[in-house]
C-alpha positions in Angstrom: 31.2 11.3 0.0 30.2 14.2 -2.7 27.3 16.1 -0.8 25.8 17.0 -4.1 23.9 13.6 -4.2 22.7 13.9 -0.6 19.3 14.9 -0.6 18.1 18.6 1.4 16.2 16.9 4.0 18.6 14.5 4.6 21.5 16.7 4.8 23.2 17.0 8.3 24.7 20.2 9.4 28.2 19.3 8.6 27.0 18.0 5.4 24.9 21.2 4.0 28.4 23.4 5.4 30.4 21.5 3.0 27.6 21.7 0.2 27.1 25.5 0.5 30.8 25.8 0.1 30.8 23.8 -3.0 27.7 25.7 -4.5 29.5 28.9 -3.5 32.4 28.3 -5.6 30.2 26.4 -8.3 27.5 29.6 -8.7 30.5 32.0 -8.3 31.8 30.9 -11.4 28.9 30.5 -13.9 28.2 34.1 -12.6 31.3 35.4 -13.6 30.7 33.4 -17.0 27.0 34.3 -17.5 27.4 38.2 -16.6 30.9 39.1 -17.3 31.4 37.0 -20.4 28.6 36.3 -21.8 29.2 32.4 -22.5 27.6 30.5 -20.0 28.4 26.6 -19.5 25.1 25.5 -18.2 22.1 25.8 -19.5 19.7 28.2 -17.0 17.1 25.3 -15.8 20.7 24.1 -14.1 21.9 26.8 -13.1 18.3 27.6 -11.3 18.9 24.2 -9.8 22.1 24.6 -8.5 21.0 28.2 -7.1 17.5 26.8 -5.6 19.3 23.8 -4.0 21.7 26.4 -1.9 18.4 28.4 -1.3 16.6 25.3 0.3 20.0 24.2 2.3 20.1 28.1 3.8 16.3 27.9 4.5 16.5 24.3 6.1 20.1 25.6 8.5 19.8 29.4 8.3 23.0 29.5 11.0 25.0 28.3 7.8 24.6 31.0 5.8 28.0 32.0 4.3 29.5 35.7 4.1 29.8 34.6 0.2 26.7 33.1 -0.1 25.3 33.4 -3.6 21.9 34.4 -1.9 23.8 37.1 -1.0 25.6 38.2 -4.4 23.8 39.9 -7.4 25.4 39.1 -11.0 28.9 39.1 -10.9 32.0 41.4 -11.2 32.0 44.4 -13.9 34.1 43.9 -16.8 37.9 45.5 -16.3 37.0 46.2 -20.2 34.6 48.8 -19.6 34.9 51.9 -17.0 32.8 51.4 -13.9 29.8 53.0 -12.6 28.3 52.7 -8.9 24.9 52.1 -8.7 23.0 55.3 -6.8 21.0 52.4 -5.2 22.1 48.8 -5.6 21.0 46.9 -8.5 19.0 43.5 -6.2 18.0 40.3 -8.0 14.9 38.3 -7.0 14.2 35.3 -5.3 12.3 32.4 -7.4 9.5 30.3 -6.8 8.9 27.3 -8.5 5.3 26.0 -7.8 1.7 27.4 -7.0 2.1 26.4 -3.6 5.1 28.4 -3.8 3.3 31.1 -4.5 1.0 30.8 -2.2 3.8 30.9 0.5 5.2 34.5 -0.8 1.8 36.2 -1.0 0.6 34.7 2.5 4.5 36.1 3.8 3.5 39.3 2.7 0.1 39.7 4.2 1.7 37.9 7.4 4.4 40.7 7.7 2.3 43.4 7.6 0.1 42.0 10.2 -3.0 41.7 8.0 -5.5 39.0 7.3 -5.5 37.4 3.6 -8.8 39.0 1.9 -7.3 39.8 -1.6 -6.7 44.0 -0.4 -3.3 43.7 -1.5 -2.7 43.8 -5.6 0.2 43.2 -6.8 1.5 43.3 -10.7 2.5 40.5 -12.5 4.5 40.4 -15.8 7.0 38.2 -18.0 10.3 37.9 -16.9 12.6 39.0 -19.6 15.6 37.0 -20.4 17.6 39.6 -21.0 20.7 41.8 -19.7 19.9 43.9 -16.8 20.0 47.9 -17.5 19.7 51.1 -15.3 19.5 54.2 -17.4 20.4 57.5 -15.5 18.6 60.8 -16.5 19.6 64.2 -15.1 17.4 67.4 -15.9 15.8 65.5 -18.6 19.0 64.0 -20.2 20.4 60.3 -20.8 23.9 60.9 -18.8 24.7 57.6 -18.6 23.7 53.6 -18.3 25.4 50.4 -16.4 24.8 47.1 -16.2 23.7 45.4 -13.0 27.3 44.3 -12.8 27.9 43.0 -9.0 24.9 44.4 -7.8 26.9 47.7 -6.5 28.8 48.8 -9.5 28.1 47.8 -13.1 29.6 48.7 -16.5 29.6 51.8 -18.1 27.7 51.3 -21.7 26.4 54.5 -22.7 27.8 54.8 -26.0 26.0 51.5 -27.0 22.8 52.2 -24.8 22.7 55.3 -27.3 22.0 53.1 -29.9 18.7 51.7 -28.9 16.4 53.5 -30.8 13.8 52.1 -28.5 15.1 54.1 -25.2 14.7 57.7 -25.1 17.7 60.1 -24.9 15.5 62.6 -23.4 12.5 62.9 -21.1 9.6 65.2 -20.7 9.8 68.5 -18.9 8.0 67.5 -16.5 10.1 64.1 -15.7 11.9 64.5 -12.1 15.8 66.1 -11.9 17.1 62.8 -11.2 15.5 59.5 -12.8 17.0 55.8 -13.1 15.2 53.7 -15.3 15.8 50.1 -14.9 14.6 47.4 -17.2 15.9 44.7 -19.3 17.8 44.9 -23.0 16.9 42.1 -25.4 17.5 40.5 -28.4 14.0 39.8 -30.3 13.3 36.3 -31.5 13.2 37.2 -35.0 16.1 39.1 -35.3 18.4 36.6 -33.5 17.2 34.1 -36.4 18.3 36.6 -38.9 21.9 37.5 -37.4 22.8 33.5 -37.3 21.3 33.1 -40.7 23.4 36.1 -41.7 26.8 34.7 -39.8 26.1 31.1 -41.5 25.7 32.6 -44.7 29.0 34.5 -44.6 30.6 31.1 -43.0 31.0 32.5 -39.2 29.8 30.6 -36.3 26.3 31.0 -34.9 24.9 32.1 -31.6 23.9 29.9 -28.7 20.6 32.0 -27.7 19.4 35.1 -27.8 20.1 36.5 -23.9 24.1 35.5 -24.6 23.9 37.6 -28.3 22.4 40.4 -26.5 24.7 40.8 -23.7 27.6 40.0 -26.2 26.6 43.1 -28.7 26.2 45.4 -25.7 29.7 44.7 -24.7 31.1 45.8 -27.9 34.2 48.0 -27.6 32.7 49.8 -31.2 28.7 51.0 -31.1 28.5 50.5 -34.5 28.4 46.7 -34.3 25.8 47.6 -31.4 24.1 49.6 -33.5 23.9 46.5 -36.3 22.7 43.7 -33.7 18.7 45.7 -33.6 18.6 45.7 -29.0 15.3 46.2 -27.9 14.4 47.4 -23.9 11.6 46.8 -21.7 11.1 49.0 -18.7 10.0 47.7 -15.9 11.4 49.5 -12.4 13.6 52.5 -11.4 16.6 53.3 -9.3 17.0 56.8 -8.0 14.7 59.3 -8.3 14.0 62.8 -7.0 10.6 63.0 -6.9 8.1 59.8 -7.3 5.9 60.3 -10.0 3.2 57.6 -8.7 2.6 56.1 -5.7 2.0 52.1 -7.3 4.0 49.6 -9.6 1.5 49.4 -11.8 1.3 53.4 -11.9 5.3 53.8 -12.6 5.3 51.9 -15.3 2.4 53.7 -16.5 4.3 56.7 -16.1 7.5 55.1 -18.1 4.9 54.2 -21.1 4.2 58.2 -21.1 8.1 58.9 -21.2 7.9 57.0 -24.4 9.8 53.9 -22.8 8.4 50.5 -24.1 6.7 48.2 -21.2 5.7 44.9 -21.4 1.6 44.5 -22.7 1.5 41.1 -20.7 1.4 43.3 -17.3 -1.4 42.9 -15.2 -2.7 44.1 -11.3 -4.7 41.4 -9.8 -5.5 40.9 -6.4 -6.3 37.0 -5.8 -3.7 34.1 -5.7 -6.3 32.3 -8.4 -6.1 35.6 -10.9 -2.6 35.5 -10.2 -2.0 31.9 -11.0 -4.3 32.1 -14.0 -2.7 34.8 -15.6 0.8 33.0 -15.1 -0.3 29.8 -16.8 -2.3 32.5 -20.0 1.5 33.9 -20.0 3.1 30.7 -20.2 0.4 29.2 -22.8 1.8 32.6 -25.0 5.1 31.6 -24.2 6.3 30.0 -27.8 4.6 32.7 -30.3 6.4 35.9 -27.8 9.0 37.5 -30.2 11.3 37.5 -26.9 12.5 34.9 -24.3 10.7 34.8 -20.8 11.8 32.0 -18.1 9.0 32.7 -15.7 6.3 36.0 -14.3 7.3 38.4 -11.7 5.3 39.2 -9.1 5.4 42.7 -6.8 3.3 44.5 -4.5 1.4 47.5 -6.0 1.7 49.7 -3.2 4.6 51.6 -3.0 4.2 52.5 0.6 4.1 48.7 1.4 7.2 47.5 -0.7 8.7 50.2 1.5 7.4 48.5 4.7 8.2 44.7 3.2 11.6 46.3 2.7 14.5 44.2 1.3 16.7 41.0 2.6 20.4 41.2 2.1 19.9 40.8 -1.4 16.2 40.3 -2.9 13.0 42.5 -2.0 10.5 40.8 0.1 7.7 42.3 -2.0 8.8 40.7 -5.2 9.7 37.0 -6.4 10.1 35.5 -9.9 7.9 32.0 -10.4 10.3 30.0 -12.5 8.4 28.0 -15.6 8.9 24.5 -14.9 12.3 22.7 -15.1 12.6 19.9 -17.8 11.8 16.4 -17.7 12.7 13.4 -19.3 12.6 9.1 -19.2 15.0 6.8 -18.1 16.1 3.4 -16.9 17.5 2.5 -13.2 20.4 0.6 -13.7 21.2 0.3 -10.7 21.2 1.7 -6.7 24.2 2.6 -4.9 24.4 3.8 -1.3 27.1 6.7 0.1 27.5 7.3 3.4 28.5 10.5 4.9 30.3 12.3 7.9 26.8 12.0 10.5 26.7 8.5 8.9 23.7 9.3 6.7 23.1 6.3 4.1 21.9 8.0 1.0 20.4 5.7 -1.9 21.5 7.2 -5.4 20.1 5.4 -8.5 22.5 5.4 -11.2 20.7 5.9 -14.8 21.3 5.0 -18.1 22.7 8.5 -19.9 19.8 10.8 -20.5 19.8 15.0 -21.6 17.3 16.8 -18.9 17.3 20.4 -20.0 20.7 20.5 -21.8 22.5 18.4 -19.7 23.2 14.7 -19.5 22.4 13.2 -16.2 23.7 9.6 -15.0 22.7 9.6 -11.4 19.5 10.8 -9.3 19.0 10.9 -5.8 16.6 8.6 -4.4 16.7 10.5 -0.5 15.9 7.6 1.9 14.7 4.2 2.0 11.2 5.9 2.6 11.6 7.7 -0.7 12.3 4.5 -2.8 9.1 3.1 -1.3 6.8 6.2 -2.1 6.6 7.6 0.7 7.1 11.3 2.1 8.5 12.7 5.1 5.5 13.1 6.9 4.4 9.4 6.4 2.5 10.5 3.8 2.1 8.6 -0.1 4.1 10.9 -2.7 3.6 7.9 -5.6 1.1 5.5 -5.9 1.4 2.2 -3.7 2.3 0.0 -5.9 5.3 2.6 -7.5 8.1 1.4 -5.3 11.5 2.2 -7.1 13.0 -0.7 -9.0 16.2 -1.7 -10.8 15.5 -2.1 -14.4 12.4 0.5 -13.6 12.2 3.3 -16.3 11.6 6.1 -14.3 10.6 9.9 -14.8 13.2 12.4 -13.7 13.3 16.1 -13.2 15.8 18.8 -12.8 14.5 21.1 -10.1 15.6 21.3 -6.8 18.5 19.5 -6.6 22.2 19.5 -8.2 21.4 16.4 -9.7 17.7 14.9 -10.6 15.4 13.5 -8.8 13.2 10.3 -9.6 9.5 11.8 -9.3 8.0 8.3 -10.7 8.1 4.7 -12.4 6.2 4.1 -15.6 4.4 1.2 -14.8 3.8 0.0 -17.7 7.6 -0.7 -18.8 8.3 -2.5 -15.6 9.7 -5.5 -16.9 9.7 -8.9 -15.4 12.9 -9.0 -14.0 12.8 -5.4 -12.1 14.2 -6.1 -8.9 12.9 -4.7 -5.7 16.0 -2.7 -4.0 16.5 -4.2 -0.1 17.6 -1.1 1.8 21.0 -1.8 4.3 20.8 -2.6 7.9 24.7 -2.8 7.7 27.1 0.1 6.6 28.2 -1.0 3.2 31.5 1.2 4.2 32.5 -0.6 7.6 29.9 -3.2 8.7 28.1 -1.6 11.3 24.3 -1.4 11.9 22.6 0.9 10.2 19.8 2.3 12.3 17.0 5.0 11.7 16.3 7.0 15.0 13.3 7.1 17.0 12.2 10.5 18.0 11.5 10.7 21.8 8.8 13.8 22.1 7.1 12.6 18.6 8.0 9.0 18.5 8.7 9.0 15.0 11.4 7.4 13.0 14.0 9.6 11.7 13.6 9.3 7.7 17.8 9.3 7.7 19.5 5.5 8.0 22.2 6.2 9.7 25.7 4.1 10.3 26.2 3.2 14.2 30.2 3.0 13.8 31.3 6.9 14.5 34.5 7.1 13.9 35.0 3.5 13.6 33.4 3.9 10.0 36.0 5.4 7.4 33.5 7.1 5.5 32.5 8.9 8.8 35.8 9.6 10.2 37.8 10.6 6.6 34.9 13.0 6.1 35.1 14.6 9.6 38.7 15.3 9.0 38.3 17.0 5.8 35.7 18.9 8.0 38.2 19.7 10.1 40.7 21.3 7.9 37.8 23.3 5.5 37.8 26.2 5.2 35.5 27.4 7.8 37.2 25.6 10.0 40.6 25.7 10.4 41.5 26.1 6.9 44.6 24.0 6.2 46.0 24.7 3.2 47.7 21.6 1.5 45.5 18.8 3.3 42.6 18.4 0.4 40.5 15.4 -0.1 43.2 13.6 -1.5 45.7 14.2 0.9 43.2 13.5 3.9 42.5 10.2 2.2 46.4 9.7 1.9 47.3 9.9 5.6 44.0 7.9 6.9 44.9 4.9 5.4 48.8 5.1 5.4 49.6 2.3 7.7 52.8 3.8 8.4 52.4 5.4 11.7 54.6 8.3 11.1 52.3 9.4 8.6 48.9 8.3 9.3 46.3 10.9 10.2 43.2 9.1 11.9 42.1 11.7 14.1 42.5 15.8 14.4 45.1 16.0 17.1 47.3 13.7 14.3 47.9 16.8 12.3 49.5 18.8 14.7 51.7 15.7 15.5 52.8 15.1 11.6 55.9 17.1 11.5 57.2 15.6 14.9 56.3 11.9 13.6 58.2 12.2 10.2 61.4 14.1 12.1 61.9 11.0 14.1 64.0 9.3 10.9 60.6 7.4 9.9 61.0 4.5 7.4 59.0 6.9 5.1 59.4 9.9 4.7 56.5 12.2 3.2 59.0 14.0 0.8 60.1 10.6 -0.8 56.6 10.1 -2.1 55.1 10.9 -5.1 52.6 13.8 -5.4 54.8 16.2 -2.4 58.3 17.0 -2.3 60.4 19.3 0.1 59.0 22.6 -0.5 55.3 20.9 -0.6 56.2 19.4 2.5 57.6 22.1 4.4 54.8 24.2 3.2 52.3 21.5 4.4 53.9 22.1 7.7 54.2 25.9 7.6 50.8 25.7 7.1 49.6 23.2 9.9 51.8 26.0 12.6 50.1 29.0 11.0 46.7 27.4 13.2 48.1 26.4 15.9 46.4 29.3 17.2 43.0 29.8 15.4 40.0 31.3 16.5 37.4 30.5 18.9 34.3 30.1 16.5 36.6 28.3 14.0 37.6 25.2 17.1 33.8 25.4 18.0 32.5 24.9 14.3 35.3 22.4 13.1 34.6 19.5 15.9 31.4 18.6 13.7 29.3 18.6 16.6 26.1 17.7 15.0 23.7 20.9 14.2 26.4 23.0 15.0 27.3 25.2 11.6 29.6 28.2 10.9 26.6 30.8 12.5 25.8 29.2 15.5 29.7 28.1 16.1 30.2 32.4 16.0 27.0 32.6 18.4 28.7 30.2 21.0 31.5 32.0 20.8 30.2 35.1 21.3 28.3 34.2 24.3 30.7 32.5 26.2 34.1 34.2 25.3 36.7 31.8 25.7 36.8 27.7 25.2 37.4 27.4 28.7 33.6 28.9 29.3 32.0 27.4 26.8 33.0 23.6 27.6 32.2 23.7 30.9 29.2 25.6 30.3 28.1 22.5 28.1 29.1 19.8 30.8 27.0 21.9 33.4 24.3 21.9 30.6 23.6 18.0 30.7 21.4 18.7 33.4 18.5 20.2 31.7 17.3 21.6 35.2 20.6 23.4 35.3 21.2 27.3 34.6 23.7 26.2 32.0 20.8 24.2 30.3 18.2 27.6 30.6 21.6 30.2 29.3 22.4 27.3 26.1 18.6 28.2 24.9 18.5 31.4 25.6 20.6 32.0 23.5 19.0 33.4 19.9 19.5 31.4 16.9 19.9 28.1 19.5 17.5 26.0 19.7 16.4 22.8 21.8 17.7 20.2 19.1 21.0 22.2 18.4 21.2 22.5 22.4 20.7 18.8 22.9 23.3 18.2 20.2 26.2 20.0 21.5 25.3 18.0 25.5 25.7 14.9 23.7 28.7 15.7 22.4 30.2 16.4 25.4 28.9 13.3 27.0 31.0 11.5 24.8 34.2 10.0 26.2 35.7 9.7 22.8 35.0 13.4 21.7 36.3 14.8 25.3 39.8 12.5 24.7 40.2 14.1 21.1 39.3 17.1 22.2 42.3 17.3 25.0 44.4 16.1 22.8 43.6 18.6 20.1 44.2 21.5 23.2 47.6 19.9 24.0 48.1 21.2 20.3 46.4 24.2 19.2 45.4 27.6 21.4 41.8 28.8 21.0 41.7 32.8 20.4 38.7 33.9 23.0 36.3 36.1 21.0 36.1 39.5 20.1 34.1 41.7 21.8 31.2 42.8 19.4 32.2 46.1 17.7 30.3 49.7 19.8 27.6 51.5 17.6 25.8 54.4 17.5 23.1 53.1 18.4 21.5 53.0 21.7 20.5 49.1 21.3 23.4 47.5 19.5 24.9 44.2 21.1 21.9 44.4 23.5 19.5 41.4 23.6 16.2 42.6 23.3 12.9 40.3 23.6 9.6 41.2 22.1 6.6 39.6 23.2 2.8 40.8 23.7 0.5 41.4 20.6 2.4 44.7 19.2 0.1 47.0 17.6 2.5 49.5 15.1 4.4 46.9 13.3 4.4 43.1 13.1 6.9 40.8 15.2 9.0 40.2 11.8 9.3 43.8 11.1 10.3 44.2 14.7 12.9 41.8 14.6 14.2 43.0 11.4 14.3 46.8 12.9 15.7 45.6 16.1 18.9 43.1 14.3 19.2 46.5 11.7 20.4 48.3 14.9 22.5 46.1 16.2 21.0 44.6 18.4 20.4 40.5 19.0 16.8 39.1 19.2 15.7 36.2 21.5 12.7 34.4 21.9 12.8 33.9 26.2 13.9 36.1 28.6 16.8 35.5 30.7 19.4 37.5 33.0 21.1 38.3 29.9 17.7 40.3 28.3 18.9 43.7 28.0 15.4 45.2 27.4 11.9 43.3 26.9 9.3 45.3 24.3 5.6 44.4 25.8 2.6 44.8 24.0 -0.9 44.4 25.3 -1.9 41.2 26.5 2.0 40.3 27.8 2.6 37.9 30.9 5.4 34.9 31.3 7.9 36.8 29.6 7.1 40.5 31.0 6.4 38.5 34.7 9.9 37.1 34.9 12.0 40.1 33.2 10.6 41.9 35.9 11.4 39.5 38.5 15.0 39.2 37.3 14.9 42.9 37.1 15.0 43.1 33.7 14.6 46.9 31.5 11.3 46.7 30.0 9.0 49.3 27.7 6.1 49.4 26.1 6.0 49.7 21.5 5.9 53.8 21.8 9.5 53.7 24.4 11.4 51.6 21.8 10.4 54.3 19.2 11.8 56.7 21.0 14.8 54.9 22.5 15.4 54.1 18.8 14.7 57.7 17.5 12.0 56.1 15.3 
């Protein structure tokens, strides 16, 4: 089943691994369209929503988080065209926010990071984002030397000669201007003169531009100035990169300072202090929206205070003092035709209503998500009403629907009064439409709740369930098979040749011996392989015959059990060996197995519980020999020695700190190397104790753990 029409929330771990690789590849290339070519094949409300969907899956199963994770990746590669220029301090994109109560979140993160109460004493600016091309302008003793693109984040393109012929930015700066300055903004194209340059291009017969970001970009990329020159840029300034000396100590006070240097700001910039002045000034921006001479998607927010952006400090690739709130995605009517379910590896029935053709922000939609059967009724994840009662989902409905969130829309209500007669109410599954099994939602046992998810009872019984946990299994995060794709996974499950069919993992490895036994088919006979496919296939299948502990751990599809915590397992218990028996010893929750498997940072009771049942499982424990009969497991590396004093050392905090705030001691602590967990165990290293301390410091110093008080980690650290 396609993860992209599974809903966030009802994503299971395997699921949202296999989705975040798919978004990773999907972002990766409209960002090497949108920044290094200018010509972008989505319009930006769906690229937003492809980019806020991986956001929401790496918020909702953080231990997924990919090494190319577009959260982690700014713009895309600089143009070979252009000579390159490293950024003296990389070039960071923002998060986005979507709604006020998304707003709220971000402010209420900051005050709770810096350990102080919400009473409106920070301000923070707010001003238009700029749909523009990124810029960082480099002056040395007073002198434009040279300007770059945001590029990858790191290094950008060298434009210079076609910065030059802004008239708007300054080739020089006021004696009194620091040695070294970076001035970062945005270069746009204005409204107006986009208008004129297509009614120019039509006029001499050429074809027009698409929008005025794409011209912008386009013309500053131009091998010859002079057709720079022609196309009428404009700048905004709006932050800095290096700098020898700070010229202000606020936002708000910079950009001041920029407006003296004779660099144009934005007029719409404001300080405010309370989440109602902030949200009023972003709807008075957006009600100025159409009559701006320049295109804005949304208002930026940042904390005045330099000092406390420098405390906020940065994630791996967006500041925590700053976000961008997003101006709404598009909407747009439509009828249910009808409602499909897919089921997926974990069994998950998902409802998807398929629409008659509609354009939602530049893009025609066919299909929505509808979540869960809970969903279709109204009804929210909490229990609570989301439409009103009588708003069930129905074929023949017409329905609102909104690009936002997710890959593909969502259905955020039924107009009512075009319900026709003959709408028909849509009876959710007890049986797997894929196999025939019940279909069951879960009962929570601490909360008692039902589990919003329907879920198929057949496991691997269920083809949906056990084609999807192959493919799984061969991913790329996993054990990365090259030449078994979706196709060819769906191939050798239903061959009913047994020298070729594939129903479980172990199969693979057995492939090449099956078909060498003069089968009645052989796999280089049919169409769509070949002998050199084939012998590549199998090339490919020996190359993992040894593979790597995290990698076995990660592609069993224990439930809950993503790339990050499958490299957390590993590292804690070093070799297969330890960690399977580790997890049979932990099915006694009374056990020291049990206490070890929590202890452990990043794993937590539900993921804990997830991998015991695994391993309780008589089927998973037979595949799993099998699979070892076949492959070797790599035990894992040791983690790599640092300079400093508290890298690889497990570190608990725990008492009311007084200097910093728990999240900027965790942050500090996992900067150095070091791995934060929330219990102490025999395997603390060192516990930090504030005032008011007592389980935590009580048993680390029974177990005879290291402990120290806020002012010894400073000066264990060096801090």
């Amino acid at each position: 089943m396609s993860t992209e029409s599974v809903a966030v929330e009802d994503l299971t771990l395997e699921d949202a691994a296999a989705e975040l690789e798919r978004l990773a590849k999907a972002l990766a290339h409209h960002d090497a369209l949108y920044h290094g070519k200018d010509a972008p094949e989505i319009s930006d409300a769906e690229y937003d929503a492809l980019k806020r969907r991986n956001e929401e899956i790496e918020a909702r199963f953080p231990e997924l988080i990919r090494a190319d994770s577009p959260s982690r990746k700014v713009g895309a590669a600089p143009s070979a065209i252009f000579q390159q220029i490293t950024h003296a301090r990389p070039m960071l994109s923002l998060d986005n926010v979507f709604s006020d109560e998304d707003v709220r979140d971000f402010i209420s993160s900051v005050y709770r990071f810096l350990g102080l109460l919400p009473d409106n004493s920070i301000a923070f600016t707010a001003e238009p984002k700029i749909d523009g091309l990124s810029m960082s302008l480099r002056y040395e003793n007073g002198r434009l030397v040279s300007a770059a693109t945001r590029g990858d984040g790191t290094t950008g393109e060298n434009v210079t000669a076609n910065i030059r012929t802004i008239k708007e930015i300054p080739q020089t700066l006021p004696s009194d201007a620091p040695a070294v300055v970076e001035v970062r903004g945005e270069v746009y194209m204005a409204k107006s003169d986009f208008l004129a340059l297509n009614e120019q291009m039509a006029a001499e017969g050429k074809q027009t531009y698409v929008n005025p970001r794409n011209t912008a970009a386009g013309s500053l990329r131009q091998l010859d100035p002079t057709i720079t020159a022609s196309r009428k840029l404009k700048f905004f300034a709006y932050a800095w990169g290096e700098i020898s000396e700070m010229p202000a100590d606020t936002q708000f006070g910079m950009v001041e300072v920029f407006k003296r240097w004779s660099f144009p700001v934005n007029p719409l910039m404001q300080r405010l202090s309370s989440i109602e002045a902030i949200l009023d000034h972003y709807n008075d921006i957006g009600l100025k929206r159409p009559d701006l001479n320049y295109d804005i998607d949304g208002v930026v927010y940042k904390v005045d205070r330099l000092d406390l952006q420098q405390r906020l400090g940065f994630r791996s690739r967006s500041p925590r003092w700053a976000t961008a709130h997003k101006f709404p995605a598009e909407q747009a009517f439509t009828t249910v035709e009808n409602i499909d379910i897919q089921v997926g590896r974990t069994g998950a029935l998902t409802p998807v209503a398929r629409l008659t053709p509609v354009t939602v922000g530049g893009v025609v939609v066919t299909n929505a998500t509808l979540h869960n059967a809970d969903y279709i009724e109204g009804i929210g994840n909490s229990g609570e009403r989301i439409r009103e009662e009588e708003h069930d989902i129905r074929i023949g409905d017409t329905v609102i629907v909104q690009r936002a969130g997710d890959v593909i829309p969502q259905v955020l209500d039924v107009v009512m009064e075009k319900r026709p007669a003959t709408a028909e109410r849509y009876p959710f599954p007890k049986i797997c439409p894929v196999c025939g099994s019940h279909a069951v939602r879960e009962r929570n046992e601490k909360s008692g709740k039902l589990d919003s998810v329907t879920r198929c009872t057949g496991g691997f019984v269920c083809r949906a369930q056990a084609v999807e946990h192959l493919k799984h299994f061969v991913s790329r995060n996993a054990f990365d098979i090259e030449g078994l794709g979706s196709k060819q996974i769906d191939f050798f499950f239903e061959a009913e040749d047994p020298a070729l069919s594939i129903k479980t993992a172990p199969d693979i490895f057995t492939l090449e011996k099956r078909q060498s036994g003069s089968p009645l088919t052989k796999l280089e006979n049919i169409d769509g392989f070949g002998k050199v496919s084939v012998r590549k296939l199998y090339d490919a299948i020996n190359d993992r015959r040894q593979v790597a502990l995290h990698r076995l751990i990660y592609a069993l599809g224990i439930r809950h059990v993503g790339e990050t915590t499958a490299k957390l397992l590993a590292r804690s218990y070093g070799s297969y060996a330890a960690f399977s028996e580790a997890m049979k010893a932990a099915a006694d929750t009374s056990s020291e197995a049990w206490s070890d498997l929590n202890t452990i940072d990043g794993i937590g009771e539900v993921v804990a519980r997830a991998i015991i049942e695994f391993y309780k499982e008589p089927r998973n424990i037979d595949v799993v020999s099998r699979l070892l009969e076949q492959v070797t497991p790599l035990d894992a590396e040791a983690p790599v020695s640092s300079s400093s004093p508290v890298a690889g050392k497990t570190v608990v905090f725990t008492g009311s700190l007084e200097k910093m705030t728990r999240d900027e001691a965790k942050a500090m602590a996992e900067r150095l190397g070091a791995k934060v967990a929330g219990s102490v165990s025999k395997k603390t290293d060192l516990l930090v104790a504030g005032p008011g301390a007592g389980s935590k410091l009580e048993k680390a110093r029974e177990l005879g753990v290291e402990t120290t008080d806020e002012d010894g980690w400073f000066v264990l650290i060096g801090g």
